[in-house]
N, C-alpha and C positions, 0 to 999 in steps of 0.2 A: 544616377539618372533620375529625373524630375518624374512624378508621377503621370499619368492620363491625361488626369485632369490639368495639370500644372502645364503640360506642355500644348495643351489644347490652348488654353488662355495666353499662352506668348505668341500663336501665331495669328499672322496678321490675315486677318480674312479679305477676302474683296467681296466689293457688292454683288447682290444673285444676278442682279441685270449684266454685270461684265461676266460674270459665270456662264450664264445663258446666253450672250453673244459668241463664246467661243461653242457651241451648239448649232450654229445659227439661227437663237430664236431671239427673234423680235419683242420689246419692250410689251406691245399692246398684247403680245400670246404669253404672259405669264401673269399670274395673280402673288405678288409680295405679301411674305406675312413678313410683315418687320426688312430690315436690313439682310438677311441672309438666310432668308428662307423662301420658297416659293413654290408653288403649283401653277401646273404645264397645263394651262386650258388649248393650244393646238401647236401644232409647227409645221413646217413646209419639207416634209421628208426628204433628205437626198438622197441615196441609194443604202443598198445595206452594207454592212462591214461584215465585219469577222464577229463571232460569238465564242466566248473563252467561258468552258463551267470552271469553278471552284471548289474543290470537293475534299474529300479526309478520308484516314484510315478510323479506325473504330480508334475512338478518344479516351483520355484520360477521363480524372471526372472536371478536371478546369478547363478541358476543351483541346482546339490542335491549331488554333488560331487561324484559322479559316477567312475571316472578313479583315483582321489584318494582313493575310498575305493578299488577300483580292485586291484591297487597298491597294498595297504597295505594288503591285504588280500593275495596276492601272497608271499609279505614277511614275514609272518603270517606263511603260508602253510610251507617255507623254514625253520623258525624258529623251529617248532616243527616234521623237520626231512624228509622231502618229497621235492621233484626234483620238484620245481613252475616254471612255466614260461607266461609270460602276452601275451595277442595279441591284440593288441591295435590298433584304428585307428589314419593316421600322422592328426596331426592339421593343419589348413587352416589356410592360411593370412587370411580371410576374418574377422572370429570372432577373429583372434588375434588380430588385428591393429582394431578391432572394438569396440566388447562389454565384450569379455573374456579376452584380455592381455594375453593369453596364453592357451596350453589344454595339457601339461604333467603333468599332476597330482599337487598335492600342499604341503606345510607345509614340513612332514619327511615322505612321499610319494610319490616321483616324479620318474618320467624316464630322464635318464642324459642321456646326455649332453641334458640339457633342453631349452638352447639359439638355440642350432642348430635344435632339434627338431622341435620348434615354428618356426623356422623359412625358411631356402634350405631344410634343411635336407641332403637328398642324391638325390634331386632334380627329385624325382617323379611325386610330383605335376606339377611341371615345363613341366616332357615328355608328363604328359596326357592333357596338355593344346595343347603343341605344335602337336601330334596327331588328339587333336579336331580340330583346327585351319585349320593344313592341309587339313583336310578330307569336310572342310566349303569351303576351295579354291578351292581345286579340283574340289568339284559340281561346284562352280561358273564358274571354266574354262571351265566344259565341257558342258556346256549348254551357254557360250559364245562361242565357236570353235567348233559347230553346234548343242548340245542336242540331239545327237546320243539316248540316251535313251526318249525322249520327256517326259521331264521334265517339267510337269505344276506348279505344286506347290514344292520349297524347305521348307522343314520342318526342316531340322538341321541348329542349331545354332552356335553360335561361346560362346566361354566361356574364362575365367578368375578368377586368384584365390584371385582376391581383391571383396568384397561388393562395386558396384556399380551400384547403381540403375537407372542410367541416362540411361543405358545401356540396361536394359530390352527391350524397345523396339526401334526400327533403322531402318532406311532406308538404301540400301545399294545401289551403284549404283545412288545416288542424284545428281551428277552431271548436265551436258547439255545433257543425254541420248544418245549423240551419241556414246560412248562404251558397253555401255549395256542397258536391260530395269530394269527402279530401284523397286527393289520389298522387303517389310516386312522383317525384320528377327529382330535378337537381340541376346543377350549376355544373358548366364545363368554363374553361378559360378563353378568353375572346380568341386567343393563337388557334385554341381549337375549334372553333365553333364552323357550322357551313356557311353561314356568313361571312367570314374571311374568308375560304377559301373558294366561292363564289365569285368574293368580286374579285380574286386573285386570278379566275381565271376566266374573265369575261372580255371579251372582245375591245366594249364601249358598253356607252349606259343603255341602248338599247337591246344589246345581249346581256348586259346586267339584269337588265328588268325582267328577260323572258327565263333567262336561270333563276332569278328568286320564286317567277310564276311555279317554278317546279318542284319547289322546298316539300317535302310531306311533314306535316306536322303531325298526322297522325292513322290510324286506322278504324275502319267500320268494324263491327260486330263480326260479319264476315272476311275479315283482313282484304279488302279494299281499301286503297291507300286514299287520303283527303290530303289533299296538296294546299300551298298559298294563292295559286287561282281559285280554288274553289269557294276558299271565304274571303277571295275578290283583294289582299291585302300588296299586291305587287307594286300598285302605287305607292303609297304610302312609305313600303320601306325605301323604293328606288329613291325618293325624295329625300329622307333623312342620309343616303350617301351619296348624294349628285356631286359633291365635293371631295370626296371619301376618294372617289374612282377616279380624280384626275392624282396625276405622280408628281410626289415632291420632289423638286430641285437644290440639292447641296451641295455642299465641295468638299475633297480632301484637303488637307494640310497642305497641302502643295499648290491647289488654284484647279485639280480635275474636278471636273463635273459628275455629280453621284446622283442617279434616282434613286430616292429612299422609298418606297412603295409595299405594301402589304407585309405580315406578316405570320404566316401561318409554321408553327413546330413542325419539326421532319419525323422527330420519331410518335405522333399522333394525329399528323393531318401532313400534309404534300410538300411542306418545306422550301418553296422558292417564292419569291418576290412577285409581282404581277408580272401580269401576258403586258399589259400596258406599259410598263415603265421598261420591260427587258425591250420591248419592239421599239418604246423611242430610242433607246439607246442604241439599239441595231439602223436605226435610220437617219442618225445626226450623227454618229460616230465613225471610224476608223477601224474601232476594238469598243466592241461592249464587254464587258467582265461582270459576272454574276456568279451567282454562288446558290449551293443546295445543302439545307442543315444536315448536323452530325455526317457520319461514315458513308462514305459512297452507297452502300447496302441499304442507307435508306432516302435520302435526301439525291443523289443519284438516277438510284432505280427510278425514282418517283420524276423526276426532273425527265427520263427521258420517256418512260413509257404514259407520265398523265400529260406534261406539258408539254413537250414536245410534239407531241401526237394533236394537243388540242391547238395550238396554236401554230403547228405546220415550219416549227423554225426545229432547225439542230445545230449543236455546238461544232464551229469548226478546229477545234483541241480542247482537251479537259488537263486542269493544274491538279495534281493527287497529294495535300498535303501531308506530311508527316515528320513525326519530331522523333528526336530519339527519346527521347522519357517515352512516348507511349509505346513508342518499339520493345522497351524495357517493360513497361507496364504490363503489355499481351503477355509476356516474358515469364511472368508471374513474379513482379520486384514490388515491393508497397508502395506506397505513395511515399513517403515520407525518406526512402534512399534511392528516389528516382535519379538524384540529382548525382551521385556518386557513379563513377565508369566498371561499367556491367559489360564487356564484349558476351559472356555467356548467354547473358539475360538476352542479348539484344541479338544474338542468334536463335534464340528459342519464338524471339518474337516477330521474329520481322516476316514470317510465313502471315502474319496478318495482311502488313502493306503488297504479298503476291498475291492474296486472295483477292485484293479490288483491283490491282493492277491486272489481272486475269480475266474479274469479271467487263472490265470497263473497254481489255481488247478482245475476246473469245465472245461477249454478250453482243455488245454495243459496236463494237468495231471501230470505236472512236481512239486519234493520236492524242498520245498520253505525254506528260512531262510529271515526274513525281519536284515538288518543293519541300525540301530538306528547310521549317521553321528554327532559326538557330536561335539556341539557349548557350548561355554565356556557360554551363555548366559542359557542354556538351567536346567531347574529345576529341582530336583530331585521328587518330584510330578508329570510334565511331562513326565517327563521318563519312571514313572511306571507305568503312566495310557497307552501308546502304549505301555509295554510289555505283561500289564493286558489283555489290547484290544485282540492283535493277540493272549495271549495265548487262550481267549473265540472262537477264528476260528480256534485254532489247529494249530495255525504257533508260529513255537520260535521266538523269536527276541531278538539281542542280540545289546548290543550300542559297536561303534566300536572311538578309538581315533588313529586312523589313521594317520591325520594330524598333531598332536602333535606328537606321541609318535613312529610311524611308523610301524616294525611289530609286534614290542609288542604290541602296542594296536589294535591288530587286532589279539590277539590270543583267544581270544572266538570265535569271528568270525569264524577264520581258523577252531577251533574245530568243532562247530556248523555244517561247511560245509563237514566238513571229515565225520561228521554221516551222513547227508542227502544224501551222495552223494553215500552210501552203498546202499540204498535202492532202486529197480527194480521197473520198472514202463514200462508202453509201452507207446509213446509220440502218444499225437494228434494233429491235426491240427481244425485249426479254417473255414478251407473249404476244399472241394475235389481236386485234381486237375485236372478231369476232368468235373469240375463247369463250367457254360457259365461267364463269366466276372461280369453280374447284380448280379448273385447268388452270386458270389463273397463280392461281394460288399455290399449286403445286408446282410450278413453274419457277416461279418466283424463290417460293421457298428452297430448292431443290437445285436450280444453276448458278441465284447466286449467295444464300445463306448456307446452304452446303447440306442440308437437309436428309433424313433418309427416307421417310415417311410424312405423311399430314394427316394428323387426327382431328373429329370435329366435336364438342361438346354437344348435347340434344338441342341447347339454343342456338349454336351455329348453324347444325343442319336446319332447323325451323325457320331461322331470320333466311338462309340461301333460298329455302322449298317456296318463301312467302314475297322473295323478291324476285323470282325468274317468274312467279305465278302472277303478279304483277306487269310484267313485264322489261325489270331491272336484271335482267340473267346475263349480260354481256356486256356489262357496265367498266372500267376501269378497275383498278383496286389500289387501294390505298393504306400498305401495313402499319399496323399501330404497333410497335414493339419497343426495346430497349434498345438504346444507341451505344451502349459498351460492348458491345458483343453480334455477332456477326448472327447467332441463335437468339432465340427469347428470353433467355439463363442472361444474365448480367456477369454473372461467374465464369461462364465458357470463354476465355481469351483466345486469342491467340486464332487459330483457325478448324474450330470444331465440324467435326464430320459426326456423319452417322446420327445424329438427335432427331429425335421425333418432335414434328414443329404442331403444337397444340393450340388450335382455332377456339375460341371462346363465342366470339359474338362477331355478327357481321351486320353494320349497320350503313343502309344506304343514302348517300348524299345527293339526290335527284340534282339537285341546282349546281355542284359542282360537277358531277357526272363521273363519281365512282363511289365506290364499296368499301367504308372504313371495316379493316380487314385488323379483328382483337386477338392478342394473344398476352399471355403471360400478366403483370401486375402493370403494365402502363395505364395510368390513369390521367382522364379527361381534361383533370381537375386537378395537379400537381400538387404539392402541398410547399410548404418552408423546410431550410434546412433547420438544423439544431443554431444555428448561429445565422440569423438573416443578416445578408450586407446592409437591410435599413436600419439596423441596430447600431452601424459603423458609420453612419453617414450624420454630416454636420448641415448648419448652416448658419452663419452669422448676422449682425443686424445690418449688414449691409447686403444680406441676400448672396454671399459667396457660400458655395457648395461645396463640399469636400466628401470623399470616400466615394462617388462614380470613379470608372474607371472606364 
């Protein structure tokens, strides 16, 4: 089989303009970058469709293929006669040039133009850095040219969309002190930054503009917070993304229509694509399909109790993917004999794939389909002990060849989702939203990481006491943890009970409108593997790219 990249280049794209006519948008409501890319400046709504999440079990470490079964599953939908359309978050340099080589889908799955994706795009990422940046200057200047607000402690950071861990944490102002006093800060990565996920979850640009008003960049002497209104900066950054916040327009291999829009990490910041581009696709579509990074546990939870909730939409079926390697993997089998047939292994592990299947109908009350991602490795013994398994909990699960075959192989799936998604249901949420933050937390922790306790570090309880005192006590929350594991432990497979879930730091996102909730070694700031895929990657004098995937 041809690689990614190789099968991306043979297929024949169509123009965005004939892309966006099967939408119903009109020529003069899209702005073209080039031949096959484009941004949605308005359209003329028809009603809503159906909303499809995409979701995982706790992953390997190369992932559960999540945006190519979303993919295929859109093409799928298209296939047997319904108006699909994907909403998808853009990829980061950070895991492209790191550990992923790419995040547009895979095999005969993908969203094209898949070089440009992975990599400018339409240079989003780019405005929400330049944004962050600004907005890290400004403080610096106005508490150098007198600290009009009496700015004790800066709290915002500066961000970047490469993995560089050298960067976490910095001194700024190290010089001979006589320009300024040099004080802590550091670099988080643009996926994390609240500037992504602001505009990720902002209305339009004038809900954009009144959430960056609300950014705290830092604190008074007396822990009073100084927000981005207060040193008047909400113009300014609204300007540098008035472009940013309208949703790219692309297609799959196939000729479906993809919003590629925002992109914030699930296991450091809220993990789904914009309110904006999920809602056009809810109102020019048939089936929207969107997706929530890593393991339902966090990309999920986060999907239903921040965006959901802020945006007033809910999914009418959720797709649970799972493979059997990671089934194996919880299992406790190495990476490296994933590939070899383990019935053992992959009964020791599949109490992972009941733990989301559990949480996502006992929490959420949402109709489930589990997708069985098939690996050529994978056994037909395998295969029927997970469809055996879910059918004993009342969930179908259906194997999906996606990657191989594209939407043909993903027309069980599509089916499977079309019946699920008949069915009426009233969603829940995994906490109130007028919970204190703890309750939050222990909530969270407790129904669906499986939890027995919550402990809090002196600076947890500090940042809690200093933001309910504030007036941030009922805020969202938004776990920063490890996406291997269902605990904060990366170790813990499978489905751990009983662990004490330990709170480090709780740092509040006024503009996004919750509470990044720290635990265990997830950092801001990710670093490189031992082996970067940029070290893999070519390019020749004719500009052909090689090693994306």
């Amino acid at each position: 089989m041809n690689t990614d990249i190789e099968i991306a280049r043979e297929a024949k794209l169509q123009p965005i303009t004939e892309i966006a006519k099967k939408l119903g948008i009109s020529e003069e409501n899209i702005e073209v970058y080039g031949k096959y890319k484009a941004k949605i400046s308005s359209y003329a709504s028809k009603s809503y469709g159906k909303l499809v999440l995409v979701t995982a079990i706790n992953p390997t470490p190369s992932g559960e293929g999540k945006t190519t079964m979303a993919i295929g599953l859109a093409d799928g939908l298209s296939q047997i006669g319904h108006i699909a359309c994907l909403a998808l978050r853009e990829p980061s340099l950070g895991p492209v040039f790191g550990i992923k080589g790419g995040a547009a889908g895979g095999g005969y799955s993908q969203v094209l133009p898949m070089e440009d994706i992975n990599l400018h795009f339409t240079g989003d990422l780019h405005a929400i850095t330049a944004a962050n940046n600004l907005l890290a200057a400004l403080v610096d200047n106005h508490i150098f040219n007198g600290n009009e607000q009496g700015i004790d402690k800066m709290i915002f950071k500066r961000c970047m969309d490469i993995s560089d861990r050298s960067l976490s944490n910095i001194i700024c102002n190290a010089g001979d002190g006589k320009s300024d006093t040099p004080h802590m800060s550091g670099f988080t990565i643009t996926a994390a930054s609240e500037i992504m996920s602001t505009l990720c979850l902002a209305n339009d640009i004038a809900d954009l503009k009144v959430r960056l008003s609300r950014i705290i960049v830092g604190f008074t002497a007396d822990s009073k917070t100084v927000t981005v209104k207060d040193i008047g900066a909400e113009e300014c950054l609204t300007i540098l993304l008035k472009d940013a916040i309208k949703p790219n327009l692309v297609q799959t291999i196939e000729g479906t229509p993809a919003f590629i829009h925002g992109g914030p990490f699930a296991n450091i910041a809220h993990g789904c694509n914009s309110l904006i581009a999920t809602r056009a696709a809810l109102e020019l579509a048939d089936y929207a399909v969107t997706e929530a990074g890593f393991g339902a546990d966090l990309g999920a939870e986060k999907f239903f109790d921040i965006k959901c909730r802020t945006g007033g939409i809910k999914p009418d079926a959720v797709v649970l993917v799972a493979t059997v390697r990671a089934l194996k993997y919880n299992g406790g089998i190495l990476k490296e004999n994933l590939k070899n047939e383990n019935i053992e292994a992959l009964e020791k592990g599949i109490i992972n794939l009941e733990a989301h299947i559990d949480n996502i109908k006992r929490v959420f009350y949402t109709p489930i389909v589990v997708c069985i991602n098939h690996f050529y490795t994978d056994s037909d013994q395998e295969i029927e002990f997970i469809k055996d398994y879910c059918k004993g909990l009342g969930v179908k699960a259906v194997i999906s060849y996606a990657f191989t075959k594209g939407g043909v192989g993903a027309l069980e799936l599509a089916n499977a989702v079309v019946e699920e998604a008949e069915k009426h249901y009233q969603l829940g949420f995994c906490y109130e939203a007028e919970d204190d933050i703890k309750v939050k937390i222990d909530k969270v922790t407790k129904n669906i990481y499986g939890a027995e306790k919550v402990e809090y570090t002196e600076q947890a309880e500090s940042d809690i006491r200093e933001a309910e005192a504030n007036g941030y006590g009922k805020l969202a929350i938004c776990i920063a943890k490890t996406q291997f594991s269902l605990s904060p432990d990366k170790n813990l497979l499978g489905r751990p009970r009983g662990f004490t879930f330990l709170v480090t730091e709780v740092n509040i996102r006024a503009g996004s409108g919750f509470a990044v909730v720290q635990c265990g070694s997830v950092m801001l700031m990710p670093g490189l593997p031992k082996k970067p895929m940029a070290l893999a990657m070519t390019i020749d004098e004719n500009g052909i790219i090689n090693g994306l995937s």
